[in-house]
N, C-alpha and C positions, 0 to 999 in steps of 0.2 A: 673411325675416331682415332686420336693422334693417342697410342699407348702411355705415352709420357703424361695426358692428362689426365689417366684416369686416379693415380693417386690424390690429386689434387679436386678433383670431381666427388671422389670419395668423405675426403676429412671436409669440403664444406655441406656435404647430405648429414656428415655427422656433427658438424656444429649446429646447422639447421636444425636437426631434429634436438639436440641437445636441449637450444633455446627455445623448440615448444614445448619438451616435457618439464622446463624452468617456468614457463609462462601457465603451463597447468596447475603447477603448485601452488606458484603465485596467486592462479585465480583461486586456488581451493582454499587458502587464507582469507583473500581480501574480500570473495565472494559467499563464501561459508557464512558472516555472522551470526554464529551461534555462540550467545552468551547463555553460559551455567547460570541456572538458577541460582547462586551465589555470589555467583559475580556483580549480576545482572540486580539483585536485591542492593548489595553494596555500592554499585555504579548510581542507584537511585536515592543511595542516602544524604547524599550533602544537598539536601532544598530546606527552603528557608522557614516549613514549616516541622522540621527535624520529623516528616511522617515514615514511617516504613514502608516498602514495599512489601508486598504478600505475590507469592507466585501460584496458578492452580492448574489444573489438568482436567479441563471440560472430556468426560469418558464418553465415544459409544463404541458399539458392539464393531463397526468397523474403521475407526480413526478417534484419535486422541488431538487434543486441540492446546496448547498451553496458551495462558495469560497471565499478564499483570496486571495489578493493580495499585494504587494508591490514592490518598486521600480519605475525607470524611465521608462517612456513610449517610450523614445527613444533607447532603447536597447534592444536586444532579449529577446526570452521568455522562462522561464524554467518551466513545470508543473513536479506538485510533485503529485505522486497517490500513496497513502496508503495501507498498506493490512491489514490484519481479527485478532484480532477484531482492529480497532485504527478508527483514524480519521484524518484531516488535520492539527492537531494542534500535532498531530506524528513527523511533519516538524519543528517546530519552531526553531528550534537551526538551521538549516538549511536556514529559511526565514532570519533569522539575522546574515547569515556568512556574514562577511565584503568583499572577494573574490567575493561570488558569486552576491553582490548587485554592485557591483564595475562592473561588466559586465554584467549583465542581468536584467530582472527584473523577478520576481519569484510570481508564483499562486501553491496555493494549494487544494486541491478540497473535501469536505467529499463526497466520494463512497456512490452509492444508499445502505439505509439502515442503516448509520453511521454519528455519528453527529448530524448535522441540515439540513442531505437528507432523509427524510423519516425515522426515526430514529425506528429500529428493524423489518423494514418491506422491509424483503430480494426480490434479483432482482437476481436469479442464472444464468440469462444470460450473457453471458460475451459482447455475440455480443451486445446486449441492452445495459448494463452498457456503453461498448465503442461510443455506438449512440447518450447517454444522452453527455457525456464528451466530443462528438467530435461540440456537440452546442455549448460548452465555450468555443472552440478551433476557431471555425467557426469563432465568434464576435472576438476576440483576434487577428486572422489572419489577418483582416483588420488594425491595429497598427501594428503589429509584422512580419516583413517579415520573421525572423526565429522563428522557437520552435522549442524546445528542449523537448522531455518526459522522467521523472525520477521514475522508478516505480519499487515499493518494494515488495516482497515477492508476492501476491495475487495480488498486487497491478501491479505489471511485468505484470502478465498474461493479465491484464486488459491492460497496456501499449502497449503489445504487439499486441493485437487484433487490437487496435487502429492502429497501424501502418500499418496491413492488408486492415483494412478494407476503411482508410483515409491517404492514403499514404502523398497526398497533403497537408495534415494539419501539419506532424512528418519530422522536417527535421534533428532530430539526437533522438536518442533511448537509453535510460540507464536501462539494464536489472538488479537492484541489487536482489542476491537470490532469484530469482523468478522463482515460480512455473511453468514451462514449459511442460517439461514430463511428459505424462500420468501417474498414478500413482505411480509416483515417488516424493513423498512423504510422512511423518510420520500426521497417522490417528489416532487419538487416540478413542480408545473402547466406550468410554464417550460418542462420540460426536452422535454415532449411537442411543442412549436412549434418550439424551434428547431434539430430535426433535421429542418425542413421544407427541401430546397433552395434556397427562396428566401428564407429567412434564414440558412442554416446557413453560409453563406460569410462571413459577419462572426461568426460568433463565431471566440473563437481555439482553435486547434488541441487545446491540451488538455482547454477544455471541452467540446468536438466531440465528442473520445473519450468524455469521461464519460460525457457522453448518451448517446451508442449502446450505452456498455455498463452502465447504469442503466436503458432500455429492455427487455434483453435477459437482465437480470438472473435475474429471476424464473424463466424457463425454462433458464438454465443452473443454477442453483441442484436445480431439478427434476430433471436430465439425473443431479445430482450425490448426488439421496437413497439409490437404491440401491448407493452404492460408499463407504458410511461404513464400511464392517467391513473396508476394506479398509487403514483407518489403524488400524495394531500398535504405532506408536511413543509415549513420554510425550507428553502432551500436558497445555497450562497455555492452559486459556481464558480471559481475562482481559477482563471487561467496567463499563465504567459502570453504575451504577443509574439514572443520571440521563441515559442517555442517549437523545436527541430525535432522532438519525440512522438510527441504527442499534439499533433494538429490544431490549431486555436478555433477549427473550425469542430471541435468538438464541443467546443462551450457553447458556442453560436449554436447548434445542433440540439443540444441538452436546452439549454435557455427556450428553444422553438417547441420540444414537445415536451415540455413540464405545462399541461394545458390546466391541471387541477391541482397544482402544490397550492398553499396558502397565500405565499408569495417567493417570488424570486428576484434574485439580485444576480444578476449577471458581472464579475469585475475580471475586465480585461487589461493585464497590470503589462504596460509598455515597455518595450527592451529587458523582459525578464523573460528567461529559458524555462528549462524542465527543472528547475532547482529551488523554486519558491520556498522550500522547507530551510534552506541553509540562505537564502541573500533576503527573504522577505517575510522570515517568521514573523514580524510581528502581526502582518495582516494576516496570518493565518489562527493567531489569536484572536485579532479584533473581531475576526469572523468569528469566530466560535463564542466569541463573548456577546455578540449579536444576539445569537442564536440562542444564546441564554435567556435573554431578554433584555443583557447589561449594556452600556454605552463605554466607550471609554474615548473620550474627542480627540486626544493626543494619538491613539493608535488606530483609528477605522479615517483612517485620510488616503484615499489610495489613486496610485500612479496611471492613469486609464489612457 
């Protein structure tokens, strides 16, 4: 090798490396969100029924679960589950829709691993995750003769199990883009390295989790085929045609063995991705207003 380039060989391994201990940080901001309980209360204050938010810490003996909540205690309940990497405060523009406070009252729950549940120390069981969530469901049943579960991408999968496994507790189901089918999903190459120990210490905490429960996917998914008949309740599966994350062949899939729900509505919303929460919230209300029993004909019109 020509000596003269190795200085030159050198300062770009060091700019190299520079820009991904920049891009680490980076992600450990943008992928971190972790809002304080403070914050997190105050961010939920400006809705237009001036209600508070209340924060709480479902205990057991080995994991802590935090949620919010707000809204009237005399109206149904709506749980909102997040998927990879996010957290409960993924919901916010959703905890302060005027619609859905006007009819329910609304919790949101950071998923073990994320947030202020054990925050970068993953739980790949899905049946687990759904056993911790069905303890906040448990205490809540007692106020809330209905619930309602809303759950997002990873967050579905997590919804979904729960309705398996706690029929009793889910009296209507909102599958959005969520991970249903086996392998029918986009894995990106990345996520296979850096659950390696000797990288896995610089990523940040919630991408940590992602990977390990995006690794593990597939076989909980499997664990999950034989206990579809086990969901009785409406169910509104709600997916992109466009979407590149999460395969539209998973709604097609969940739609095929939801053989004993009460009913299902399958909505395949056209030229929309993995982002349904930010370009097409309102149908993810209309759904959930549905599911309440309510109508609203200006918002359940949707793009198939």
């Amino acid at each position: 090798m020509n000596i003269q380039l190795l200085p030159l060989l050198r300062r770009k391994r060091f700019y190299v490396s520079l820009a991904f201990v920049g891009f680490l940080f980076f992600s450990y901001d943008f992928f971190k969100l972790r809002f304080p309980d403070g914050d997190f209360i105050k961010a939920l204050a400006t809705n237009a029924f001036h209600y508070k938010a209340h924060i709480h810490y479902y205990k057991t003996p080995k994991r802590s679960l935090r949620y919010v909540e707000i809204g009237n205690d005399s109206l149904p309940l709506i749980v909102f589950i997040h998927g990879a990497p996010s957290s409960s405060y993924f919901w916010d523009k959703m905890l302060k829709d005027s619609l859905l406070l006007k009819n329910a009252k609304l919790l949101a729950v950071d998923r073990p691993g994320y947030g202020y549940s054990g925050y970068g120390n993953p739980e790949i069981s899905v049946k687990e995750q759904a056993r911790l969530i069905s303890g906040i469901l448990k205490k809540q049943r007692v106020v809330h003769p209905k619930i309602i579960i809303h759950g997002s991408s990873y967050g579905g999968t997590v919804a979904a199990r729960l309705a398996m496994d706690y029929p009793d507790l889910v009296d209507g189901l909102l599958l959005q883009s969520a991970s249903l089918a086996p392998g029918e999903e986009k894995t990106y190459p990345i996520s296979y390295y850096t659950v390696h120990w000797a990288v896995e210490w610089l990523i940040p905490g919630s991408l940590k989790v992602a990977n390990h429960e995006k690794l593990s996917h597939r076989v909980q998914l499997e664990l999950m085929r034989p206990l579809w008949n086990h969901i009785i309740c409406p169910t509104i599966v709600l997916q992109g045609g466009a979407d590149k994350l999460i395969y539209p062949i998973n709604a097609e899939y969940a739609k095929r063995m939801l053989t004993k729900a009460r009913s299902v509505d399958l909505i395949m919303v056209k030229n929309s991705a993995h982002d349904l929460i930010w370009t097409r919230r309102e149908l993810l209300v209309a759904s959930l207003l549905k599911l309440l029993g309510k109508t609203h004909p200006d918002l359940y019109t949707f793009n198939r």
